[in-house]
DRENDRENDREN-521971 format. One record per residue (C-alpha): residue in one letter; z, x, y; residue number from 0. Coordinates in Angstrom, 2 decimals, decimal comma, padded with zeros to 5 digits. Example, Ala and Ser with C-alpha at 12.3 -4.5 7.8 and 13.67 -1.06 7.14 Angstrom:
A	007,80	012,30	-004,50	0
S	007,14	013,67	-001,06	1
// end
This chain:
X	-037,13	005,13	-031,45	0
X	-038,66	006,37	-028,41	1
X	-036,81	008,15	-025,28	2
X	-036,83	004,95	-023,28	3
X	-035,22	003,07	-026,25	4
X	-032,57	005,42	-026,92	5
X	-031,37	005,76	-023,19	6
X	-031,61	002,08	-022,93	7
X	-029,37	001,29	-026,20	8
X	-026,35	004,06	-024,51	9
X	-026,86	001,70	-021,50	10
X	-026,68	-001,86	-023,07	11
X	-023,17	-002,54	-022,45	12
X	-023,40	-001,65	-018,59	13
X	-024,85	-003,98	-015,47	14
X	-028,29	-002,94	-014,40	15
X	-028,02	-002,14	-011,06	16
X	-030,50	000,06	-008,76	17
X	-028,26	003,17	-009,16	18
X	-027,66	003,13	-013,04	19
X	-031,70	002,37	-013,48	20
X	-032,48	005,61	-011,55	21
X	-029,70	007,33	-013,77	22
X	-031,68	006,33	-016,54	23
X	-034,77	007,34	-015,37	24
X	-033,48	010,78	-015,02	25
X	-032,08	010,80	-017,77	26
X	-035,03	010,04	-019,42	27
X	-037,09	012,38	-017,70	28
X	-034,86	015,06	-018,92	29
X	-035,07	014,36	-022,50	30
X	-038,41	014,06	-022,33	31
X	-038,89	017,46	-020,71	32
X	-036,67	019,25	-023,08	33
X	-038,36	017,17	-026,46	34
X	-041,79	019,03	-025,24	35
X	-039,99	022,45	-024,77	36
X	-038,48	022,15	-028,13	37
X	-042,02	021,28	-029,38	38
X	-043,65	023,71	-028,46	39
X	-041,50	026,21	-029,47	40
X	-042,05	024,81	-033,13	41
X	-040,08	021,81	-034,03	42
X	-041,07	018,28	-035,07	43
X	-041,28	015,25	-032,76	44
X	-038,19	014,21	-034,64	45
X	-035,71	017,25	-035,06	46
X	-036,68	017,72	-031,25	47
X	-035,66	013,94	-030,26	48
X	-032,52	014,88	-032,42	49
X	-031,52	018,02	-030,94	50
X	-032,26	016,68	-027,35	51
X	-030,09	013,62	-027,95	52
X	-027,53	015,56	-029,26	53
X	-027,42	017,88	-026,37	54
X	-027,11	015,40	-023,99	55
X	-023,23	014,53	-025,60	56
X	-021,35	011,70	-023,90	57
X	-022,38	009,99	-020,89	58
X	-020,51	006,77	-021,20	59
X	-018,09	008,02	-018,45	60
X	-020,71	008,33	-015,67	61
X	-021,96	005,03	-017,38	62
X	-018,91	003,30	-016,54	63
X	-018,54	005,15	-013,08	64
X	-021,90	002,93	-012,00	65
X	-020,64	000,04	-013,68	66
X	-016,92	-000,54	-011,79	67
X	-018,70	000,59	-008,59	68
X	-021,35	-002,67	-008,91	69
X	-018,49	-005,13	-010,51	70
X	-016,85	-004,06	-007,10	71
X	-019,84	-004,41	-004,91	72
X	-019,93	-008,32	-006,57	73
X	-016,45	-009,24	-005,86	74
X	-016,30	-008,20	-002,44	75
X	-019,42	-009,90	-001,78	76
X	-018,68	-013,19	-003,60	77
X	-014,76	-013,50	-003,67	78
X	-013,09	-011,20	-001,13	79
X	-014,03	-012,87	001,58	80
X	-010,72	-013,60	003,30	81
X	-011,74	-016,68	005,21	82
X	-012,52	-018,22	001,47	83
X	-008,44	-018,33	000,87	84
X	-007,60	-019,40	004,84	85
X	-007,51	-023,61	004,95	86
X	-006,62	-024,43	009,27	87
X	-003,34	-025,58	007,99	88
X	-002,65	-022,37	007,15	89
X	-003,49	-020,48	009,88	90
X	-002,01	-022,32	012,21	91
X	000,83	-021,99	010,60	92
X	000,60	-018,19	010,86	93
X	-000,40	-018,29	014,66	94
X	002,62	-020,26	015,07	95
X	005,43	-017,81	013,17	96
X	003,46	-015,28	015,22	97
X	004,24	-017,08	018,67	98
X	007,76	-017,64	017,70	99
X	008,41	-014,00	017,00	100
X	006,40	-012,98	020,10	101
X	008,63	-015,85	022,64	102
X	011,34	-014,43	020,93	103
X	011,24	-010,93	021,82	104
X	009,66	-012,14	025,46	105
X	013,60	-014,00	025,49	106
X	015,10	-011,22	024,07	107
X	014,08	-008,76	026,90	108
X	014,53	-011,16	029,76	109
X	018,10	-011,78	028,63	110
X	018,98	-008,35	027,68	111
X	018,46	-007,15	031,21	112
X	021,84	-006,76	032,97	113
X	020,82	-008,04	036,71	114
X	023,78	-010,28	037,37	115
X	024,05	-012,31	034,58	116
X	020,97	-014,84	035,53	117
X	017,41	-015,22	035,63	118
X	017,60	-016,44	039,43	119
X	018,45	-012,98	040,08	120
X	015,34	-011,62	038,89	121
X	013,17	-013,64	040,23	122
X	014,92	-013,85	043,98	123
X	014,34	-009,61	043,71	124
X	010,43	-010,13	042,51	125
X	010,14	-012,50	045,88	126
X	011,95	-010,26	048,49	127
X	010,04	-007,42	047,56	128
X	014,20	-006,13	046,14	129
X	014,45	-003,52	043,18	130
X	012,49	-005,12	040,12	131
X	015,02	-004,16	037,49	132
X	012,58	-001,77	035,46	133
X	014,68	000,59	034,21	134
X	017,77	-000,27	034,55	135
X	020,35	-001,12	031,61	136
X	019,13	-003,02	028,85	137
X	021,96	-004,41	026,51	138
X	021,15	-003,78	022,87	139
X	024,03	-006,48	021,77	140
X	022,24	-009,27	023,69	141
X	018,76	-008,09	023,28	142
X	019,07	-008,06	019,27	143
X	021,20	-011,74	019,50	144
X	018,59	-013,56	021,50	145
X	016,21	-012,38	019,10	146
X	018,52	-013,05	016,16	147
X	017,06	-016,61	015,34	148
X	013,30	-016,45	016,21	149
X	013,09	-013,13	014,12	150
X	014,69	-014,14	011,24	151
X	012,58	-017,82	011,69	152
X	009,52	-015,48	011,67	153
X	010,14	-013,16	009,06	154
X	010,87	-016,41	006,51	155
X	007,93	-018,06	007,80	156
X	005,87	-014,93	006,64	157
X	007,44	-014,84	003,31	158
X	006,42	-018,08	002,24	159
X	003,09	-018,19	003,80	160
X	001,60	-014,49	002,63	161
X	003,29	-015,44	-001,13	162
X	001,62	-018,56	-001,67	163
X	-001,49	-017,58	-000,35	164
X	-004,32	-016,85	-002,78	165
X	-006,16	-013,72	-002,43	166
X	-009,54	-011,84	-003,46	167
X	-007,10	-010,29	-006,53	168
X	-003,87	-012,23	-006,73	169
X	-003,22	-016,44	-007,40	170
X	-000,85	-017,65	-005,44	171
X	002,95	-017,69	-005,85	172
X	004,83	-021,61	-006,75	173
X	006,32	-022,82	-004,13	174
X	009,80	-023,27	-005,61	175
X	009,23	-018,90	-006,27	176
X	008,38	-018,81	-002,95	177
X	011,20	-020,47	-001,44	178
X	013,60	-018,12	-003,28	179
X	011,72	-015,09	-001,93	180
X	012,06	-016,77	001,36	181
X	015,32	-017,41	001,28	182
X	016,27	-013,72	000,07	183
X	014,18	-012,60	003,08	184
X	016,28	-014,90	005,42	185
X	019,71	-013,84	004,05	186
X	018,71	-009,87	004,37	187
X	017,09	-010,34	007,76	188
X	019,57	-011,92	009,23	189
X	022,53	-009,80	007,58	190
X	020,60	-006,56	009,13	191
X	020,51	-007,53	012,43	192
X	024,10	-008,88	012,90	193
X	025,11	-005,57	011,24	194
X	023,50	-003,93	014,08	195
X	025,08	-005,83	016,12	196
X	028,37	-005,28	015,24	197
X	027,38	-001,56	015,18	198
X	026,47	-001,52	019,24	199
X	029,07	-003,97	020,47	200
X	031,18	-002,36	023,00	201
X	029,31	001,14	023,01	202
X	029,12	003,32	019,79	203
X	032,12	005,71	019,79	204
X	032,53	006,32	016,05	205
X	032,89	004,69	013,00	206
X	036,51	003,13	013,30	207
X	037,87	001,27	010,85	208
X	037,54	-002,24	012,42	209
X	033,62	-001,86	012,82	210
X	033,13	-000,94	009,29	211
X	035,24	-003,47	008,13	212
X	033,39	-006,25	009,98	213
X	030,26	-004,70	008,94	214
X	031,37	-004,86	005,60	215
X	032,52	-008,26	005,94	216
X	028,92	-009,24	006,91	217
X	027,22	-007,13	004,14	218
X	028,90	-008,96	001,39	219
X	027,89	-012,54	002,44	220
X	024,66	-011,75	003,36	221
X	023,46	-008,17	002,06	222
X	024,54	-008,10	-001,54	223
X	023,54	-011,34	-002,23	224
X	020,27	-011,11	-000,91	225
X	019,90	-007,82	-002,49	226
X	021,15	-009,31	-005,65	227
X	018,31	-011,98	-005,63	228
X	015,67	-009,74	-004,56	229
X	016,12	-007,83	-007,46	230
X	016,30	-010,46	-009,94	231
X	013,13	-011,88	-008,58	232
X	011,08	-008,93	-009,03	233
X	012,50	-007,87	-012,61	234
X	011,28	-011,59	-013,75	235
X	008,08	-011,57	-011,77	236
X	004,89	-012,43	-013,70	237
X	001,08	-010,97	-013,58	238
X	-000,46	-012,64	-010,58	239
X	-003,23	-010,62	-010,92	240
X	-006,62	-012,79	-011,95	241
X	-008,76	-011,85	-014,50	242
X	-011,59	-009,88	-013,12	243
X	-008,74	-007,68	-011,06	244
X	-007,23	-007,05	-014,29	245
X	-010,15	-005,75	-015,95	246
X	-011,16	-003,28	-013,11	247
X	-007,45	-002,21	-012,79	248
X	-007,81	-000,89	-016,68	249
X	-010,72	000,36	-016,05	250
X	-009,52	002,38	-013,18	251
X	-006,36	003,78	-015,01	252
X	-009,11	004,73	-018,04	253
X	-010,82	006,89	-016,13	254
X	-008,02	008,48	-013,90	255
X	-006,09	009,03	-017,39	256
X	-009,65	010,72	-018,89	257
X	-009,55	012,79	-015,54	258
X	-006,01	014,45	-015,94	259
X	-006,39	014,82	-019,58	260
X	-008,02	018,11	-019,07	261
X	-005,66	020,89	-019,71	262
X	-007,18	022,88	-017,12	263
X	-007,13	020,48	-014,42	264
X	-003,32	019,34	-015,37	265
X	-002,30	023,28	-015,24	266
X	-004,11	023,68	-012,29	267
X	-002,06	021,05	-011,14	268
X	001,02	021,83	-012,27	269
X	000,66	025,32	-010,70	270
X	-000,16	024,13	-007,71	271
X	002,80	021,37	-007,77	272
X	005,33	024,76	-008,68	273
X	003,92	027,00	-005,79	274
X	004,36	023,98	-003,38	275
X	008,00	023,16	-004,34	276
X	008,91	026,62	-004,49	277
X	007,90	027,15	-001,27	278
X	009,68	024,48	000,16	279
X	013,12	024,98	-001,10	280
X	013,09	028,57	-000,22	281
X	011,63	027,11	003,34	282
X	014,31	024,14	003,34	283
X	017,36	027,44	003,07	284
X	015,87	029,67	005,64	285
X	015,50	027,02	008,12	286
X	018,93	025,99	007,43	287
X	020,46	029,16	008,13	288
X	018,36	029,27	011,04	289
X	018,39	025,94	012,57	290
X	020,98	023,77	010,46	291
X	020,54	021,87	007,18	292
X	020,86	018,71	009,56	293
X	017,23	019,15	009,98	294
X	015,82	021,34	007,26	295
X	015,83	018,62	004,50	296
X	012,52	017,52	006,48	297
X	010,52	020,14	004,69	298
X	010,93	018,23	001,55	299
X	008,82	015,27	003,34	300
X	005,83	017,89	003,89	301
X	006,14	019,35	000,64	302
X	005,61	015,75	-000,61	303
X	002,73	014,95	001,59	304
X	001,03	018,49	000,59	305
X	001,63	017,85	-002,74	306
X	-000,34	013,97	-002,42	307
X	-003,17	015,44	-000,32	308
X	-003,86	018,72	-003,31	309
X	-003,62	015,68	-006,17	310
X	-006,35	013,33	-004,48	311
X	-008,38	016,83	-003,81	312
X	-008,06	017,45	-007,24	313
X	-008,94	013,90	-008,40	314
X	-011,95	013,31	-005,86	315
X	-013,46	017,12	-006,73	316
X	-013,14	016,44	-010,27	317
// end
């Protein structure tokens, strides 16, 4: 077996794409080079080839490195397309949850607008050249109840479509699934924003016992129950994931699993990870003696976002 033969049987399993050929090429170029070193210093043609090919150890995990990147390249090129999974029906439907929650907001401010109590009056100040009422007091209360329905329309209308809606990675959702999703998203939507209501009717003084009962009185009907579904729903949800999605996903965990299964990288890590925390709780008691614990919890948020950005440094160096 030659030097071409050999590099080509490691690579048999893979895709040939332009990158992995040059690889190979390289690759071959090397072992060549270091066969006519070892040569020359003495050893056979064969316990040269076997001491190069040795030496080279395992390249399978650069091998499969080229191969996700061109199984990628394929897919989005051939099945990612958006436009491949959006029929007219379908987007018009979407245009049309989108108008609805846009006419409803439009509503919502017009209403919420406390000018008399009527539209006339807005338009009679617009044509006398009068105070347009920017600025003046907008009422939460009637803001969030004209926008009650159309939100809550919207927001169900969304469920449904984006859930049974194939896409480049996931089949779509049954309709009858669906419809229960959509429903759960109706019942919380709608339970949140009469909550608020309740909450800003007649000012916010304090929590007094009436507002938290009615609150309470709308959580049950609508919150729990949603929130009881919801959960249900997702505990007995299947793999919607197709096939070639699958695979890649695997693939992906493979080689971010190989990657943090050096000890040196996971100590490195882990060091890092103590310094960081460390940091931030002594950070999260000096501001609170400083400033108040009201605020110093947000350190905690940082410490998480610094701890994120040294993992994918980490990762991506590696």
């Amino acid at each position: 077996m030659n030097t071409k033969e050999y590099v080509q049987s490691l690579f048999s399993d893979y895709e040939e794409t332009e990158g992995l050929k040059d690889f190979m090429e390289e690759i071959q170029s090397n072992l060549d080079a270091r066969i006519a070193s070892l040569v020359k210093k003495g050893l056979t043609e064969q316990d040269a080839f076997d001491k190069s090919c040795a030496e080279l150890g395992d390249i399978s995990v650069l091998a499969k490195d080229f191969s996700l990147k061109k199984r990628r390249e394929v897919f989005e090129d051939a099945y990612m397309d958006v436009r491949k999974y959006m029929k007219g029906g379908r987007v018009a439907a979407y245009v049309i949850f989108g108008l609805v929650a846009v006419f409803g907001i439009i509503i919502a401010f017009i209403s919420s607008y406390t000018v008399g109590g009527t539209l006339q009056s807005i338009q009679e100040d617009w044509i006398f050249g009068n105070e347009w009422p920017y600025g003046r007091e907008i009422s939460i209360v009637t803001f969030l109840g004209s926008l009650l329905v159309f939100l809550v329309t919207s927001i169900s209308g969304f469920t449904f479509l984006v859930l049974t809606q194939e896409t480049k990675s996931l089949f779509p959702m049954s309709k009858k699934r669906a419809a229960w999703y959509t429903v759960t998203a109706a019942l919380i939507s709608f339970g949140l924003i009469l909550m608020a209501l309740v909450y800003f009717s007649d000012g916010m003084t304090g929590f007094q016992a009436e507002r938290v009962a009615a609150i309470a009185a709308i959580f049950i009907p609508f919150i729990l129950p949603g929130g009881g579904l919801l959960a249900y729903l997702l505990l007995t949800e299947k793999n919607r994931l197709k096939p070639w999605a699958v695979s890649m996903r695997d693939d992906t965990v493979k080689q971010e699993a190989k990657k943090w299964d050096d000890p040196a990288t996971a100590g490195r890590f882990g060091m890092f990870s103590g310094a960081i925390w460390i940091f931030a709780a002594a950070l999260f008691f000096l501001l609170g003696l400083l400033v108040g614990f009201k605020f110093s919890w947000i350190i905690f948020i940082f410490a998480t976002a610094t701890q994120l950005l040294v993992q994918g440094f980490m990762a991506k160096k590696k």
